[in-house]
C-alpha atoms as one frame of an Amber mdcrd trajectory, in Angstrom:
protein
   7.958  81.258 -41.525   5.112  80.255 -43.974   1.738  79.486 -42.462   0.660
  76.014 -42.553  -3.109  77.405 -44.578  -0.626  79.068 -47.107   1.072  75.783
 -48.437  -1.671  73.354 -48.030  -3.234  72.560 -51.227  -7.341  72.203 -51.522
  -8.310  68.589 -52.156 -10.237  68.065 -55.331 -14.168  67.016 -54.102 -14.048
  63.612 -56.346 -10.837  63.173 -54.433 -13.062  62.917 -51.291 -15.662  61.168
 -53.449 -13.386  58.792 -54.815 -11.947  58.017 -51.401 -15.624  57.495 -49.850
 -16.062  55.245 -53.168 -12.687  53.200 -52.360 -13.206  52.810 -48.619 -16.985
  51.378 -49.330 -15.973  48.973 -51.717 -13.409  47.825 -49.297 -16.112  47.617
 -46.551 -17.388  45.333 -49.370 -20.727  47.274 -50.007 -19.899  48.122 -53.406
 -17.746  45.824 -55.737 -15.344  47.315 -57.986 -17.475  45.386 -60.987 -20.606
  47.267 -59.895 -22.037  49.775 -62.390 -21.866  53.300 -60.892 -25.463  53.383
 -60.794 -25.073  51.506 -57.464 -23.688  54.495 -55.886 -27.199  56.030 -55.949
 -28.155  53.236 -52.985 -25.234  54.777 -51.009 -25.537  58.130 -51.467 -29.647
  58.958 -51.274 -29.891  62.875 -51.765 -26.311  63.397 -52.744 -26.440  61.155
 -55.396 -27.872  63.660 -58.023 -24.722  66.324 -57.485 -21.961  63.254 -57.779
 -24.163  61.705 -60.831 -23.462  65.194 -62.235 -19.983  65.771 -61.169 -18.893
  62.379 -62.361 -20.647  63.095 -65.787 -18.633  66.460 -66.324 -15.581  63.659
 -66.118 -17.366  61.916 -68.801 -18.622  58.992 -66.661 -21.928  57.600 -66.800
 -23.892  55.557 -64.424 -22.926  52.248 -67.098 -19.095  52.753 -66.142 -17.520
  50.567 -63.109 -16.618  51.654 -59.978 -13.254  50.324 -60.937 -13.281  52.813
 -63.708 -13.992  55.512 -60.965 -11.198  54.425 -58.601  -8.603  53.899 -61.520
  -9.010  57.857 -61.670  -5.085  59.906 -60.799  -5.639  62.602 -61.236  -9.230
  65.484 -61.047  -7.817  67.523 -63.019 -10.875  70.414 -65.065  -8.267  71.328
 -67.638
């Protein structure tokens, strides 16, 4: 029998991030028009480590939060 922490796969963090992203704008807080930029309101002190994570993805604060949620796949190939 294979353990349950053997076949369960880590989740990506923008995964989470998107997720957190997708959930607020269907709170209606963000819009998926907004400019990512807006995130920073949301997110306070965090906002500096996703404003660098999302620009390793090549996204920058100008780019939608649509653009962010259209996102499949994390993959850092």
């Amino acid at each position: 029998m294979v353990e349950n922490s053997m076949t369960q796969q880590v989740t990506h963090p923008m995964v989470k991030f998107q997720r957190q992203v997708r959930s607020r704008v269907e709170s209606n807080l963000l819009k998926p028009t907004d400019r990512l930029w807006k995130i920073a309101l949301l997110y306070g002190d965090e906002w500096p480590h996703w404003k660098q994570e999302l620009a390793e993805f090549g996204f920058t604060t100008q780019d939608t939060v649509g653009d962010l949620l259209k996102v499949e796949a994390w993959d850092e190939d």
